[in-house]
N, CA and C atoms as a LAMMPS dump frame, in Angstrom:
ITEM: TIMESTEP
0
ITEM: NUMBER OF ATOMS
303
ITEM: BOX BOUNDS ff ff ff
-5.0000000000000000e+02 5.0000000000000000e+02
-5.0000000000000000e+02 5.0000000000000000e+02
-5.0000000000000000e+02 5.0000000000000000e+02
ITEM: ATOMS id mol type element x y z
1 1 1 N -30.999 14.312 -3.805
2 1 2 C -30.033 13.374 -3.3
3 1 3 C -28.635 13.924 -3.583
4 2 1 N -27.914 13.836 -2.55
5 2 2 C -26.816 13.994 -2.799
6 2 3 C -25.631 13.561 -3.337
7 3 1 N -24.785 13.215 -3.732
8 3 2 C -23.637 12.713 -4.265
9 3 3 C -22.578 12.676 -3.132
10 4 1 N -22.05 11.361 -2.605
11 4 2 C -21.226 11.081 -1.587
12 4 3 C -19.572 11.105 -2.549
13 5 1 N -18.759 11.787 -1.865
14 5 2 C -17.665 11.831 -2.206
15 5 3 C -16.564 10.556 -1.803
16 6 1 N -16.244 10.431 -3.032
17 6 2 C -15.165 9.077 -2.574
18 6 3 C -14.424 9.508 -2.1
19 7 1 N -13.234 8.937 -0.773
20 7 2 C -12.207 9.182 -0.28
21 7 3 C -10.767 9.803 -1.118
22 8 1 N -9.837 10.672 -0.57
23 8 2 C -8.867 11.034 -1.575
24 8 3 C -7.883 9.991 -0.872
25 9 1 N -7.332 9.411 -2.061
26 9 2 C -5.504 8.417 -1.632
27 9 3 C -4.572 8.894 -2.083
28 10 1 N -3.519 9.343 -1.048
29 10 2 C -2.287 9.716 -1.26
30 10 3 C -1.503 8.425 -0.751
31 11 1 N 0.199 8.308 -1.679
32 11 2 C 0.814 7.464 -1.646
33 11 3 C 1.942 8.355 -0.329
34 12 1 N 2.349 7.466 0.497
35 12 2 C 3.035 8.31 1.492
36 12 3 C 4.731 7.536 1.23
37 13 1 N 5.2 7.954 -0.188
38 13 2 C 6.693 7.947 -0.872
39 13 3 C 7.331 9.188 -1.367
40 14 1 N 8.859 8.696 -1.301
41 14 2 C 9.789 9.525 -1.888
42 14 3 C 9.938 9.565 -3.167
43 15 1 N 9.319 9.51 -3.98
44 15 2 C 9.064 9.336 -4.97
45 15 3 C 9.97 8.122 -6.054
46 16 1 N 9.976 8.273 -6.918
47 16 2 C 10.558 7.553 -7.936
48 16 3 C 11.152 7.824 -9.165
49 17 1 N 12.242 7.868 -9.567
50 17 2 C 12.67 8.401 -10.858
51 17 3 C 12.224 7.954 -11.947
52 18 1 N 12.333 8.732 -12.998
53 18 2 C 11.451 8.342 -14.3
54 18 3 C 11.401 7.218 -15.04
55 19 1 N 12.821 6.892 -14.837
56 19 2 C 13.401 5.594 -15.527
57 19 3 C 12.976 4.252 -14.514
58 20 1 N 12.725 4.967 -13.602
59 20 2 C 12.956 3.483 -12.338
60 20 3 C 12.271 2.255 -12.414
61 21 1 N 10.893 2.158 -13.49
62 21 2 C 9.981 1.054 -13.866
63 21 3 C 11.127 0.054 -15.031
64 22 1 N 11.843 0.568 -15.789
65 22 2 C 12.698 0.206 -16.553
66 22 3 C 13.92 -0.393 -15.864
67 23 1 N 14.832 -0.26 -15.015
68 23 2 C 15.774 -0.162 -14.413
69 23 3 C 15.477 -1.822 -13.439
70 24 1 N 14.216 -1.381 -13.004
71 24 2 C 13.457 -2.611 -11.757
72 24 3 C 13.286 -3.984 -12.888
73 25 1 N 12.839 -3.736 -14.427
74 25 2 C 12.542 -4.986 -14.601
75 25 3 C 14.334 -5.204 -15.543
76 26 1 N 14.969 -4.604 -16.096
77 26 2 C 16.272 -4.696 -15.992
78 26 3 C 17.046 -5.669 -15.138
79 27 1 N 16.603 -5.382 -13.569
80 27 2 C 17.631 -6.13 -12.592
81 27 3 C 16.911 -7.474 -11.945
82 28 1 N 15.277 -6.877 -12.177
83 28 2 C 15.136 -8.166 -11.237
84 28 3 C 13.965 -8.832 -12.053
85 29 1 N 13.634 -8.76 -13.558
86 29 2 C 12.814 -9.375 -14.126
87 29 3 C 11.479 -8.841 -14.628
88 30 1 N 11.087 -9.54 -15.516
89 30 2 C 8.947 -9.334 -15.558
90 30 3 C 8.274 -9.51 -14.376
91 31 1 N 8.326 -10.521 -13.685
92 31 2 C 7.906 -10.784 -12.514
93 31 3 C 7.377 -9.59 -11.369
94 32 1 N 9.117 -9.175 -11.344
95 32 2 C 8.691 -8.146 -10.169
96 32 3 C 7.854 -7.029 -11.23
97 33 1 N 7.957 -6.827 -12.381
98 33 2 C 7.339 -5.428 -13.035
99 33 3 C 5.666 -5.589 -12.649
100 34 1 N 5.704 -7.199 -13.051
101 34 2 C 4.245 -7.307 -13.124
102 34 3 C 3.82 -7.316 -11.228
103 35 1 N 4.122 -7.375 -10.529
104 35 2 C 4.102 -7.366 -8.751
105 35 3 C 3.818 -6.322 -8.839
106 36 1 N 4.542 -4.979 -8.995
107 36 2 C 4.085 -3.476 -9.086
108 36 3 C 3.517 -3.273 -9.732
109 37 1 N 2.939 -3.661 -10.738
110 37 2 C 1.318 -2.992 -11.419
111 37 3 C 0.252 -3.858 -10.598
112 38 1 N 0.175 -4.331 -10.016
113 38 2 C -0.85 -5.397 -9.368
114 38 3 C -0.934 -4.534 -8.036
115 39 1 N 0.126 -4.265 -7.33
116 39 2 C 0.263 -3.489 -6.259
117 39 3 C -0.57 -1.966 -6.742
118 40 1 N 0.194 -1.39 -7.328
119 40 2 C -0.609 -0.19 -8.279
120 40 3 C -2.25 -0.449 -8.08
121 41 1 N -2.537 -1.64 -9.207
122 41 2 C -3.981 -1.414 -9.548
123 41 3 C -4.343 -1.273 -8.16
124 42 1 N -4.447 -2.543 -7.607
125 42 2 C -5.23 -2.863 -5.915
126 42 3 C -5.128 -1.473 -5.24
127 43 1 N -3.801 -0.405 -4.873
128 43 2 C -4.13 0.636 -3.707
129 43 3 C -4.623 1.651 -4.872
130 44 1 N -4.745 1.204 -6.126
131 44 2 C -5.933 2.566 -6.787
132 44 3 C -7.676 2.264 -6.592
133 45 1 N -7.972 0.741 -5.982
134 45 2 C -9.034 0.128 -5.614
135 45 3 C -9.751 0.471 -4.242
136 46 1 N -8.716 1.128 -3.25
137 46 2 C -8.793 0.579 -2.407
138 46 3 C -9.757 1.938 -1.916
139 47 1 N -9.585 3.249 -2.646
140 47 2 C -10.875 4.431 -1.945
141 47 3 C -12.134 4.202 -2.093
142 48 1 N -12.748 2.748 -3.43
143 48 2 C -14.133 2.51 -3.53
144 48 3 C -14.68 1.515 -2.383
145 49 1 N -13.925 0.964 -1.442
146 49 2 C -13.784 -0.091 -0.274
147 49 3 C -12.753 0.187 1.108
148 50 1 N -12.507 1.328 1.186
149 50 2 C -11.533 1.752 1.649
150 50 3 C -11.312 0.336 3.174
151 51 1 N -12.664 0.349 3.793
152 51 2 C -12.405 -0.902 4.941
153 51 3 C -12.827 -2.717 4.596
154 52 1 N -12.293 -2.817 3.414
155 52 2 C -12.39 -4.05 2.954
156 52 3 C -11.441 -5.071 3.839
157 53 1 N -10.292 -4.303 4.178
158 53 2 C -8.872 -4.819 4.655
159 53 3 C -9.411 -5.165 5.835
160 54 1 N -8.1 -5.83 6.421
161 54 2 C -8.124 -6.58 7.966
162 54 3 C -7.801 -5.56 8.243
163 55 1 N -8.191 -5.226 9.269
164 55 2 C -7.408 -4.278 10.622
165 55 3 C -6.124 -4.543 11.311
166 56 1 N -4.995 -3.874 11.315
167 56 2 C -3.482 -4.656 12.126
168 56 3 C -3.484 -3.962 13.385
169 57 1 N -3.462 -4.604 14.376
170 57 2 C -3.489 -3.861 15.402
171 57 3 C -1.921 -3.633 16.24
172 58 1 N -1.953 -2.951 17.324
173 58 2 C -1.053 -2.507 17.496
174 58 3 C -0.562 -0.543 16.572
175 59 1 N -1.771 -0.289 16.357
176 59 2 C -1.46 1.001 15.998
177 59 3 C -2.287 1.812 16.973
178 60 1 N -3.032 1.836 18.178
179 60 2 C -3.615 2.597 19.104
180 60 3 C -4.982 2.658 18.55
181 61 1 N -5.43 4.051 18.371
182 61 2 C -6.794 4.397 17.516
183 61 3 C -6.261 4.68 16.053
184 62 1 N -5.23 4.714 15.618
185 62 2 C -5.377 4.846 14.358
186 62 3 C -6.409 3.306 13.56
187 63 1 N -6.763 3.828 12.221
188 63 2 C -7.466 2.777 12.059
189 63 3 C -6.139 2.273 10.627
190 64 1 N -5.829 1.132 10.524
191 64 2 C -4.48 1.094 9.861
192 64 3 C -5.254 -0.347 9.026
193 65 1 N -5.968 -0.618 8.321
194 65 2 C -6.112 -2.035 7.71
195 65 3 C -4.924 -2.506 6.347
196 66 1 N -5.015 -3.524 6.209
197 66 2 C -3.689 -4.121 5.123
198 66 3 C -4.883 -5.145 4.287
199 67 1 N -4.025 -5.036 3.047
200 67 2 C -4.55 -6.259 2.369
201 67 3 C -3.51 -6.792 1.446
202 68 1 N -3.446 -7.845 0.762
203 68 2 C -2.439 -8.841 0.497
204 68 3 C -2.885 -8.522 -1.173
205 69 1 N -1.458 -8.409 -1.595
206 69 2 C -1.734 -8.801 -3.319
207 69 3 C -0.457 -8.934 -3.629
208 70 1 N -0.59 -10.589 -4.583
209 70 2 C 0.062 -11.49 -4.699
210 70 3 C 1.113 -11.881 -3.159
211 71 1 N 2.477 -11.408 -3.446
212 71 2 C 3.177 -11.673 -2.055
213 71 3 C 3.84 -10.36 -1.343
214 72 1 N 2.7 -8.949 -1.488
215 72 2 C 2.924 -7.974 -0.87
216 72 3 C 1.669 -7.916 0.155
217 73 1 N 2.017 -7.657 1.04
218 73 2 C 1.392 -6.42 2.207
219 73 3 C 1.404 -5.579 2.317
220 74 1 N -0.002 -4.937 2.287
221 74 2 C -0.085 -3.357 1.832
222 74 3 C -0.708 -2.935 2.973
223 75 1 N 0.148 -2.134 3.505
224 75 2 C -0.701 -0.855 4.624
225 75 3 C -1.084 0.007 4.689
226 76 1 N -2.299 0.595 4.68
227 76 2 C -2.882 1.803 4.882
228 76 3 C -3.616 2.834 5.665
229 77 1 N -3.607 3.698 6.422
230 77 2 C -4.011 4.292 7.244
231 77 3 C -5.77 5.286 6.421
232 78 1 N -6.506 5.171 7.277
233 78 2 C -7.658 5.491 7.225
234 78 3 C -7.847 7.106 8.196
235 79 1 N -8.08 8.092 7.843
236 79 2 C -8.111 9.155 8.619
237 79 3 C -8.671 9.885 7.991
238 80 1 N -10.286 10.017 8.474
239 80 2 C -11.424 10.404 7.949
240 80 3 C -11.589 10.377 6.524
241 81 1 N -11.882 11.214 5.476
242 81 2 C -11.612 10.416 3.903
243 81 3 C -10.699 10.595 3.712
244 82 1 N -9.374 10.344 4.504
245 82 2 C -8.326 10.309 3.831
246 82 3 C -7.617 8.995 3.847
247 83 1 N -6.858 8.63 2.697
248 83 2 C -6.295 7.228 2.79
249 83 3 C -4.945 7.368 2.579
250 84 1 N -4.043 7.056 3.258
251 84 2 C -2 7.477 3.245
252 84 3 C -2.083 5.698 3.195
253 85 1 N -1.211 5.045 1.87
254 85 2 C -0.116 4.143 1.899
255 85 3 C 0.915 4.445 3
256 86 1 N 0.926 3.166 3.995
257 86 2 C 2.194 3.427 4.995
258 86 3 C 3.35 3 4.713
259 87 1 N 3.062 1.497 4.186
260 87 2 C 4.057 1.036 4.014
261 87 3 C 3.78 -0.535 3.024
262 88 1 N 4.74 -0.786 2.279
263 88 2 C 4.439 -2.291 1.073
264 88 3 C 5.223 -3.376 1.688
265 89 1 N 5.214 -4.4 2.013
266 89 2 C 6.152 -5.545 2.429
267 89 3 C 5.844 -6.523 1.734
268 90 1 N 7.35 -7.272 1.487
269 90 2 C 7.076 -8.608 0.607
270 90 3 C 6.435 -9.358 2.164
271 91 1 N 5.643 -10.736 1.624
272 91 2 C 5.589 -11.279 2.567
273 91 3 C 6.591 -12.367 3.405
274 92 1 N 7.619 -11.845 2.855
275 92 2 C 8.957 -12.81 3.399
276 92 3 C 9.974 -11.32 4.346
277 93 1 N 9.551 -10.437 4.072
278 93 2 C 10.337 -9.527 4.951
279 93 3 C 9.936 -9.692 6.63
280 94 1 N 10.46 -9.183 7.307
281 94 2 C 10.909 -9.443 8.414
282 94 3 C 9.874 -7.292 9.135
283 95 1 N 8.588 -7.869 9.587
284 95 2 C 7.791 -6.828 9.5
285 95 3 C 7.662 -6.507 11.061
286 96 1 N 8.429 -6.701 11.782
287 96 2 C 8.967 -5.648 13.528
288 96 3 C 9.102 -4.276 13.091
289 97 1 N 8.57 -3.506 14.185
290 97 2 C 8.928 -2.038 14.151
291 97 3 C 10.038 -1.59 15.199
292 98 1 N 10.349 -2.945 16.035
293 98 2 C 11.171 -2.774 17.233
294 98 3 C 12.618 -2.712 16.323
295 99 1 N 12.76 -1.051 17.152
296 99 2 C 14.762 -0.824 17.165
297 99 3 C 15.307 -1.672 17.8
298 100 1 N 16.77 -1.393 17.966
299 100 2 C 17.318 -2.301 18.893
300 100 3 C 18.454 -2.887 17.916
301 101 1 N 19.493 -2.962 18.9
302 101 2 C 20.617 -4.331 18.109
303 101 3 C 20.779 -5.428 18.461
């Protein structure tokens, strides 16, 4: 029997400075610190279930599912075992992709 390989997840960011976990609960509280480790744990969850998520459509054939933790939306793209974070939204942001003024 073989051994099935779990999917690899890459985070698709500019990264973050060293200090920046410090700095975030500095300006905007425990709250948000504890929002980003929750966010954290869940997309380190997400290669043992990778299609647990809803599907968002409007991405063509990509296969793009999201799932909710606490009051973020998390997007992720599925492309063969690979898993790319697209993008995090509070659920009060304003989530159009349409340009325009």
């Amino acid at each position: 029997m073989t051994a099935s390989r779990s999917p690899r997840c890459t985070i698709a960011s500019p990264g973050l400075p060293p200090k920046a976990g410090a700095k975030a609960s500095r300006l905007f509280g425990a709250a948000a610190v504890r929002a980003v480790r929750a966010v954290v744990a869940r997309v380190r969850r997400i290669p043992r279930q990778p299609r647990l998520g809803e599907r968002v459509l409007g991405f063509g054939d990509r296969e793009v599912p999201r799932v909710l933790v606490q009051k973020c939306d998390v997007r992720y793209e599925i492309a063969g075992r690979d898993l790319t974070v697209l993008r995090i939204f509070h659920t009060r942001e304003d989530r159009s992709f349409s340009g325009g003024s």
